[in-house]
MIKOL-119186 format. One record per residue: residue number from 1; chain; residue in three letters; x, y, z of N, C-alpha, C in turn. Coordinates in nm, 4 decimals. Layout:
<sites>
  resi  chain  resn       n.x       n.y       n.z      ca.x      ca.y      ca.z       c.x       c.y       c.z
   NUM      A   ala         X         Y         Z         X         Y         Z         X         Y         Z
...
</sites>
This chain:
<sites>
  resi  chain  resn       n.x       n.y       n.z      ca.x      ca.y      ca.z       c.x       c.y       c.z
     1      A   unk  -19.3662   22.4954   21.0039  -19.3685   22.4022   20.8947  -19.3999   22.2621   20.9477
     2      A   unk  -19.4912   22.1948   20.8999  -19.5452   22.1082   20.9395  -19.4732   21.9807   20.7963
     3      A   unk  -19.4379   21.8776   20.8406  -19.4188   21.7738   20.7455  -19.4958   21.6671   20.6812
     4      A   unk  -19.5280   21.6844   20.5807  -19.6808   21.6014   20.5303  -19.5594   21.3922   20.5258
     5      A   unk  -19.5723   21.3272   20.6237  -19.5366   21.2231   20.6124  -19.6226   21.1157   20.5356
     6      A   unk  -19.7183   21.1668   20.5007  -19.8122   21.0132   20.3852  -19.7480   21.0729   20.2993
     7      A   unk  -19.7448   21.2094   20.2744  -19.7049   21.2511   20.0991  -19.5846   21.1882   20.0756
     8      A   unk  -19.4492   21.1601   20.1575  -19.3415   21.1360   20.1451  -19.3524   20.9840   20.1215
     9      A   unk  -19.4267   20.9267   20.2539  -19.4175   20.7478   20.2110  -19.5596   20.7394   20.0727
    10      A   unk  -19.6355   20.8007   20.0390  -19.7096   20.7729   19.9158  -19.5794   20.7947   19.8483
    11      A   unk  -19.5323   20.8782   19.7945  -19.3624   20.9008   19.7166  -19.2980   20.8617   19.7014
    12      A   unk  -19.2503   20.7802   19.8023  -19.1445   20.6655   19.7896  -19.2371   20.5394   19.7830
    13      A   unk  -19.3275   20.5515   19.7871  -19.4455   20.4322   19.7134  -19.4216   20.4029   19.5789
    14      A   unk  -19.5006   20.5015   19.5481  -19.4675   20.5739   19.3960  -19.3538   20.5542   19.3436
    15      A   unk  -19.1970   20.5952   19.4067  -19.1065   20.6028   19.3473  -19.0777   20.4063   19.3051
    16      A   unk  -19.0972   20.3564   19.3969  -19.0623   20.2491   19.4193  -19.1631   20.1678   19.3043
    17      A   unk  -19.2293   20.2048   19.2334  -19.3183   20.1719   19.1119  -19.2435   20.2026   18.9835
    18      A   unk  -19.2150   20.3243   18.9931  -19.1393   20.3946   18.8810  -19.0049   20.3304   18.8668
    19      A   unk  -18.9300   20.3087   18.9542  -18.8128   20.2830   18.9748  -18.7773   20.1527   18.9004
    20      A   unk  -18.8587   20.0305   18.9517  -18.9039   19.8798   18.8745  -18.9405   19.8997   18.7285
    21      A   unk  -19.0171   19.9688   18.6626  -19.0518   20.0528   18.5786  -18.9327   20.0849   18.4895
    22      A   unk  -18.8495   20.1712   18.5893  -18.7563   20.2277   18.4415  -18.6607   20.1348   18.4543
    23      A   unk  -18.6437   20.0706   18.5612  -18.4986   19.9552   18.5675  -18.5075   19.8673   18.4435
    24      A   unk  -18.6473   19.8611   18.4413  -18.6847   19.6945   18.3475  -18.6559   19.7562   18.1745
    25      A   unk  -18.7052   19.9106   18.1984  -18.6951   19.9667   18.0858  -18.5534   19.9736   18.0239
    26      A   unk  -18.4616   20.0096   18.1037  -18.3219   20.0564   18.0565  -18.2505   19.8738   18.0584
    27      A   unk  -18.2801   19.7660   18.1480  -18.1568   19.6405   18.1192  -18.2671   19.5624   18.0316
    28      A   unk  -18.4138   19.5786   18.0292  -18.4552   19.4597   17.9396  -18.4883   19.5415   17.8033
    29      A   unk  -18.5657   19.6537   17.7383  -18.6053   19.7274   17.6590  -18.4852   19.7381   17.6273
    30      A   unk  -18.4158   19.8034   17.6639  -18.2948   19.8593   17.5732  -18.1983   19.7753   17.5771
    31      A   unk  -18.2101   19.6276   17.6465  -18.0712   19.5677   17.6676  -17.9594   19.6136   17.6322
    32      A   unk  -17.9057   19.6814   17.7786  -17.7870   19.7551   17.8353  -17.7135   19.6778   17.7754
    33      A   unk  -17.6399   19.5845   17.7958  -17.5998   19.4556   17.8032  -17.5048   19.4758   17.6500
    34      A   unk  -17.5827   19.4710   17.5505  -17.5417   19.4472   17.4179  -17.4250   19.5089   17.4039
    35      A   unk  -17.4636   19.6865   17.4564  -17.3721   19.7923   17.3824  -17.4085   19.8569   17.2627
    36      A   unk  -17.4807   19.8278   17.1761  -17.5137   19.8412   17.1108  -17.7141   19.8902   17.0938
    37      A   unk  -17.6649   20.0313   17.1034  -17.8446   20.1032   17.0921  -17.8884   20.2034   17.0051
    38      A   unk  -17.9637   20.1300   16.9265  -18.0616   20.1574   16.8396  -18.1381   20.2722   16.8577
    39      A   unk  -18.1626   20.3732   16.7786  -18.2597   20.4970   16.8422  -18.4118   20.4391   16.8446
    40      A   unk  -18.4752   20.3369   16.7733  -18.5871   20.2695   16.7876  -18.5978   20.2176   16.9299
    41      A   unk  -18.5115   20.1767   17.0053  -18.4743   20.1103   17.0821  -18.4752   20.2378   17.1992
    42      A   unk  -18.4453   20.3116   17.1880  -18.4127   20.4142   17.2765  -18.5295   20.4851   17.2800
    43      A   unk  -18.5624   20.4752   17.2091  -18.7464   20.5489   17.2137  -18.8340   20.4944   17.3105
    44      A   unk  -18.8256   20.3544   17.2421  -18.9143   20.3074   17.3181  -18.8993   20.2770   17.4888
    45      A   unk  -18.6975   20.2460   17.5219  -18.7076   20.2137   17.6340  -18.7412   20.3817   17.7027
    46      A   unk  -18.7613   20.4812   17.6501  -18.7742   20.6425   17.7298  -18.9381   20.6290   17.7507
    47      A   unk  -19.0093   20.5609   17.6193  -19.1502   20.5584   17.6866  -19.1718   20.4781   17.7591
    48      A   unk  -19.1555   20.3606   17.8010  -19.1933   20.2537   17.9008  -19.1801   20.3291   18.0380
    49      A   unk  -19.0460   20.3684   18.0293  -18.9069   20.4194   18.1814  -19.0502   20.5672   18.1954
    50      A   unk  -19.0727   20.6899   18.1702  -19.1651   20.7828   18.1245  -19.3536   20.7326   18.1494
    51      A   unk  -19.3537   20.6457   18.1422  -19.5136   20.5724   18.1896  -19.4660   20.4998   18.3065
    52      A   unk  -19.3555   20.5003   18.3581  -19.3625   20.4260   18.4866  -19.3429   20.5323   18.5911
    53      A   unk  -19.2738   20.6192   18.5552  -19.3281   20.7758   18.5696  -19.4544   20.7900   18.6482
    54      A   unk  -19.5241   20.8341   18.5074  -19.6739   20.8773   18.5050  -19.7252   20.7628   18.6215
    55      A   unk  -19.7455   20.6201   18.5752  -19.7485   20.5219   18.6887  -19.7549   20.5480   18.8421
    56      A   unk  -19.6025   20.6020   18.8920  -19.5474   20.6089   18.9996  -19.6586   20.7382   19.0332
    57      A   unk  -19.6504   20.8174   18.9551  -19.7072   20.9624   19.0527  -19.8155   20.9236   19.0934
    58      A   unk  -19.9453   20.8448   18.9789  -20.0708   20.8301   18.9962  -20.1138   20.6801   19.1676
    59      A   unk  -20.0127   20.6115   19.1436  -19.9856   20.5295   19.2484  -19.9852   20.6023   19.4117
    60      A   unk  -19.8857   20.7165   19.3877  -19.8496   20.7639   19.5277  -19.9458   20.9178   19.5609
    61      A   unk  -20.0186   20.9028   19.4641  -20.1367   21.0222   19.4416  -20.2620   20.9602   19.5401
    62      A   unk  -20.2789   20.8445   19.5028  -20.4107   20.6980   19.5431  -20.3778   20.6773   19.6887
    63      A   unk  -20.2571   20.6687   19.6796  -20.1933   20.6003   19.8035  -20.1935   20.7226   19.8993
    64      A   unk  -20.1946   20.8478   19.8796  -20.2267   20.9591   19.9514  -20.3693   21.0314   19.9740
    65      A   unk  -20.4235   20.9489   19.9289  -20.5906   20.9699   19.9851  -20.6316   21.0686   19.8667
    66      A   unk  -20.5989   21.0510   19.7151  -20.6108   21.1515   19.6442  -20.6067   21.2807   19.6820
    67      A   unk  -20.5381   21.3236   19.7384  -20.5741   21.4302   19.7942  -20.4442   21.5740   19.7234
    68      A   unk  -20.4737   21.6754   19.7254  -20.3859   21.7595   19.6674  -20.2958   21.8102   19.7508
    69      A   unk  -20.2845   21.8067   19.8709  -20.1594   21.8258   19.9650  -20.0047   21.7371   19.9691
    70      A   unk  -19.9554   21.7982   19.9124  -19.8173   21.6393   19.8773  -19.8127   21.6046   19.7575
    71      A   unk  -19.8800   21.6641   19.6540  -19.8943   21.6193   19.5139  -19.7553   21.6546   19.4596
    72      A   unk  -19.6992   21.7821   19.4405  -19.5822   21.8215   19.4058  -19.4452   21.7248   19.4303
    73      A   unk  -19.4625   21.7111   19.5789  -19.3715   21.6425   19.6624  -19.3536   21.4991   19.6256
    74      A   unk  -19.4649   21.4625   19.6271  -19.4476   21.2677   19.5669  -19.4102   21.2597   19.4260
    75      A   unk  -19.4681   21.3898   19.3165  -19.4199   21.3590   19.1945  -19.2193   21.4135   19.2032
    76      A   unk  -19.1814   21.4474   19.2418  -19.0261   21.5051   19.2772  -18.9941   21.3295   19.3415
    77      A   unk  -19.0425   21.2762   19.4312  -18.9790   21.1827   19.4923  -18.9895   21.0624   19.4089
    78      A   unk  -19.0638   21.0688   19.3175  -19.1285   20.9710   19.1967  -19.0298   20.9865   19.1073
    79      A   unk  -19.0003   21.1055   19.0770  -18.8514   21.1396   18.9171  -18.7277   21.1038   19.0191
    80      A   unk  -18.7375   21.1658   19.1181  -18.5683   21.1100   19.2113  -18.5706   20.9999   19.2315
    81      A   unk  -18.6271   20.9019   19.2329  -18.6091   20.7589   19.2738  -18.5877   20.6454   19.1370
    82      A   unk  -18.7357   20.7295   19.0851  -18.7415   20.6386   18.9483  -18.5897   20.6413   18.8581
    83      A   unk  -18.5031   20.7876   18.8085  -18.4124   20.8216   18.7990  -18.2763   20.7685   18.8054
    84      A   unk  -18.2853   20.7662   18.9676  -18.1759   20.7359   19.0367  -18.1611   20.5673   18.9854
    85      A   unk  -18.2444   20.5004   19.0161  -18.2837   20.3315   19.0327  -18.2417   20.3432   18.8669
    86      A   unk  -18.2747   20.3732   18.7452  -18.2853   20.3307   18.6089  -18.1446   20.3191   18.6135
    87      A   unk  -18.0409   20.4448   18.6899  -17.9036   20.4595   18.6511  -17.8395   20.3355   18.7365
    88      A   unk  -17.8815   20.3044   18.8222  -17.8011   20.2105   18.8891  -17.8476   20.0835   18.8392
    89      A   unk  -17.9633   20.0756   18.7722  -17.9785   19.9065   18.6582  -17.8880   19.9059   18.5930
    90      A   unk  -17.9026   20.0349   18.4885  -17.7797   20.0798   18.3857  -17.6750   20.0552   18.3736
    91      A   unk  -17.5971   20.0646   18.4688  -17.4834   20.0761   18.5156  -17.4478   19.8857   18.5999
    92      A   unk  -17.5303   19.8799   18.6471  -17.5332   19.7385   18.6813  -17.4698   19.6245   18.5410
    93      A   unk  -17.5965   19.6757   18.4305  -17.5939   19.5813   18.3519  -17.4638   19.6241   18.2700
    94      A   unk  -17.4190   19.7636   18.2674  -17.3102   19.7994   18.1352  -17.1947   19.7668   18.2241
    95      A   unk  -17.1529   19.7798   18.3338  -17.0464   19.7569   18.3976  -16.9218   19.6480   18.3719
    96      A   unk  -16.9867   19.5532   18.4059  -16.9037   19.4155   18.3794  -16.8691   19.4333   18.1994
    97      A   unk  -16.9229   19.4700   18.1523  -16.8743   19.4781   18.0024  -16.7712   19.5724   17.8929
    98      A   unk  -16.7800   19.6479   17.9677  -16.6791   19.8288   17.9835  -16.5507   19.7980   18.0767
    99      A   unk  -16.4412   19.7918   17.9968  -16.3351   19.7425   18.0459  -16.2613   19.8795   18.0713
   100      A   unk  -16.3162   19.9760   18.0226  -16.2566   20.1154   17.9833  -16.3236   20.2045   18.0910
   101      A   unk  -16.4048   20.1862   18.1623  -16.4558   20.3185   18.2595  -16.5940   20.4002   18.1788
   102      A   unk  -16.5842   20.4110   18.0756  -16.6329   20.5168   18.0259  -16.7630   20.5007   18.0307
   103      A   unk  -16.8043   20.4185   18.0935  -16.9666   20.3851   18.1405  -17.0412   20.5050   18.2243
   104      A   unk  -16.8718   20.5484   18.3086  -16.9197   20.6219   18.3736  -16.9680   20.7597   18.3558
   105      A   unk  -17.0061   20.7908   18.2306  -16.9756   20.9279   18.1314  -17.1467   20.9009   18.1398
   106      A   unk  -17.1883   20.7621   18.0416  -17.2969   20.7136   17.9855  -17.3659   20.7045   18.1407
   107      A   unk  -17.3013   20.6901   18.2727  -17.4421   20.6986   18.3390  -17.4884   20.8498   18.3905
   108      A   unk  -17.3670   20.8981   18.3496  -17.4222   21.0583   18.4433  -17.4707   21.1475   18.3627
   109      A   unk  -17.4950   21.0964   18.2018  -17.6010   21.1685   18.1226  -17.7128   21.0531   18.1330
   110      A   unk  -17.7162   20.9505   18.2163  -17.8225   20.8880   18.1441  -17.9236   20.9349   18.2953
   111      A   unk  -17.8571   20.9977   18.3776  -17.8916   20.9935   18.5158  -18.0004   21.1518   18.5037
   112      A   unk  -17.8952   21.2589   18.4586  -17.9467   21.3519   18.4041  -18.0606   21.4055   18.2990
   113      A   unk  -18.0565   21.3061   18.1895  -18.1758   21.3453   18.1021  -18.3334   21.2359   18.1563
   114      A   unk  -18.2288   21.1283   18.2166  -18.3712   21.0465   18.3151  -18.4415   21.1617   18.4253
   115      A   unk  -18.3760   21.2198   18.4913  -18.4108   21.3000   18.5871  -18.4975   21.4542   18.5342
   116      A   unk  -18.4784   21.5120   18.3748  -18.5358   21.5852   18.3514  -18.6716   21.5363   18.3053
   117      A   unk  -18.6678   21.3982   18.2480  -18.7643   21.3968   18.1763  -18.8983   21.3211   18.2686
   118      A   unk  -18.7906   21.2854   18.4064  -18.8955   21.1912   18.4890  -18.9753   21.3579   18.5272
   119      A   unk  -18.8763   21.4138   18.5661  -19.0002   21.5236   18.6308  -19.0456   21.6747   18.5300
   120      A   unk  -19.0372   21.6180   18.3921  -19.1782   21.7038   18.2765  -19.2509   21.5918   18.2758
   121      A   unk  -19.2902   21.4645   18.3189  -19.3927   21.4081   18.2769  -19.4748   21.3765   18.4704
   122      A   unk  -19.4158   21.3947   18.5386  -19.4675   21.3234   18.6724  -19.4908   21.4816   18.7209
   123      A   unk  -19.4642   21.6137   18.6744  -19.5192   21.7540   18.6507  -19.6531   21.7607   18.6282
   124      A   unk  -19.6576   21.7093   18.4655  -19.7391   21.7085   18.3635  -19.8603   21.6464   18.4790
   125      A   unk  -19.8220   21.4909   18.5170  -19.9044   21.4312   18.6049  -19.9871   21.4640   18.6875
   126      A   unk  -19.8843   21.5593   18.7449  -19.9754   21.6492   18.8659  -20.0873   21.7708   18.8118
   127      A   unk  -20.0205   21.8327   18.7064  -20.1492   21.9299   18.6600  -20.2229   21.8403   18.5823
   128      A   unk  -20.2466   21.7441   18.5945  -20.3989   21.6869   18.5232  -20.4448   21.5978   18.6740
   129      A   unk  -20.3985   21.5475   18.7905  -20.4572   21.5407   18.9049  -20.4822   21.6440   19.0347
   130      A   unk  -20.4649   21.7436   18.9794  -20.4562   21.8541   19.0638  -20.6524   21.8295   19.0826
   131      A   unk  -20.6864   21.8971   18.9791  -20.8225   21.9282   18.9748  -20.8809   21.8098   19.0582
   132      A   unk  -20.8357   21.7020   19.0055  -20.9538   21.6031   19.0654  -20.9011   21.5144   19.2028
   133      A   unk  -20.8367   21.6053   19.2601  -20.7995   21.5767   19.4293  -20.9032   21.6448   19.4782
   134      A   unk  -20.8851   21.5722   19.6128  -21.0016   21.6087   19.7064  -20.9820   21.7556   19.7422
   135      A   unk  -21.0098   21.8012   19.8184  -20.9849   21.9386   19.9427  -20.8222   21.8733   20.0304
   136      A   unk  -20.7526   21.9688   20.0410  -20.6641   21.9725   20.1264  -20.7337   21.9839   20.2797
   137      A   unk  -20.6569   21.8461   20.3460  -20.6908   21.8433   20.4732  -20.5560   21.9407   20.5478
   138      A   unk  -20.6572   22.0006   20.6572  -20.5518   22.0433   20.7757  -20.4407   21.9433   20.8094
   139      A   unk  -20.3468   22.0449   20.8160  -20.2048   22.0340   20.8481  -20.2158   21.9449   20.9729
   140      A   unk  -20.2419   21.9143   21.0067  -20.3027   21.8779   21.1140  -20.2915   21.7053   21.1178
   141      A   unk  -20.3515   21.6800   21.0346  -20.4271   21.5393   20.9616  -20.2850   21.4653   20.8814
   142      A   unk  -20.2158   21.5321   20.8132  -20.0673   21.4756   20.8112  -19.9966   21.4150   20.8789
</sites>
């Protein structure tokens, strides 16, 4: 087993796109902050957070020489990062305001349905850049 290391740093490229992306989505779009969220509001901050997604994969796709070796791998490191990062804005911004704990309920579903939905769309991502990657280079060339 050979370790494709561009696919991983394109990935955490990527993730690191997505991540800015959904942070901005969940404390400024949805302003955490209030307490108060609107399902209009919640829509929209899932599409912004969801195109930073799509964003992140296509970023760490470029950043990997387009190439189809590592495609899978950067979109996984793209939903784990992007994910992870939205819950810890989240939680950043609801914290100080939750005198009660129970934030902590609201981040480990918000951590969870971020994490399913980062990776059906940074999935999705990959079967529409699959085709138009280059040739897989030898293992070698990693």
């Amino acid at each position: 087993m050979v370790i494709n290391w561009r696919a991983i740093l394109s990935g955490l490229l990527g993730g690191v796109v997505a991540a800015w992306v959904a942070g901005y989505a969940v404390t400024t779009v949805l302003d955490a902050a209030s307490g108060s969220y609107p399902t209009g509001d919640m829509v929209r901050t899932a599409a912004v957070a969801l195109g930073g997604g799509v964003l992140g994969t296509l970023v760490g796709w470029l950043v990997n020489g387009r190439r189809g070796a590592g495609l899978s791998g950067i979109a996984a490191i793209v939903s784990l990062v992007g994910a992870a990062w939205a819950t810890v804005a989240w939680v950043r911004a609801v914290a100080p305001t939750d005198e009660t704990g129970l934030y902590l309920v609201g981040a480990i579903i918000l951590l969870g349905v971020s994490l399913v939905a980062l990776v059906a769309v940074c999935g999705l991502t990959v079967a529409l850049l699959r085709p138009a990657s280059g040739p897989d280079v030898a293992a070698t060339d990693a």
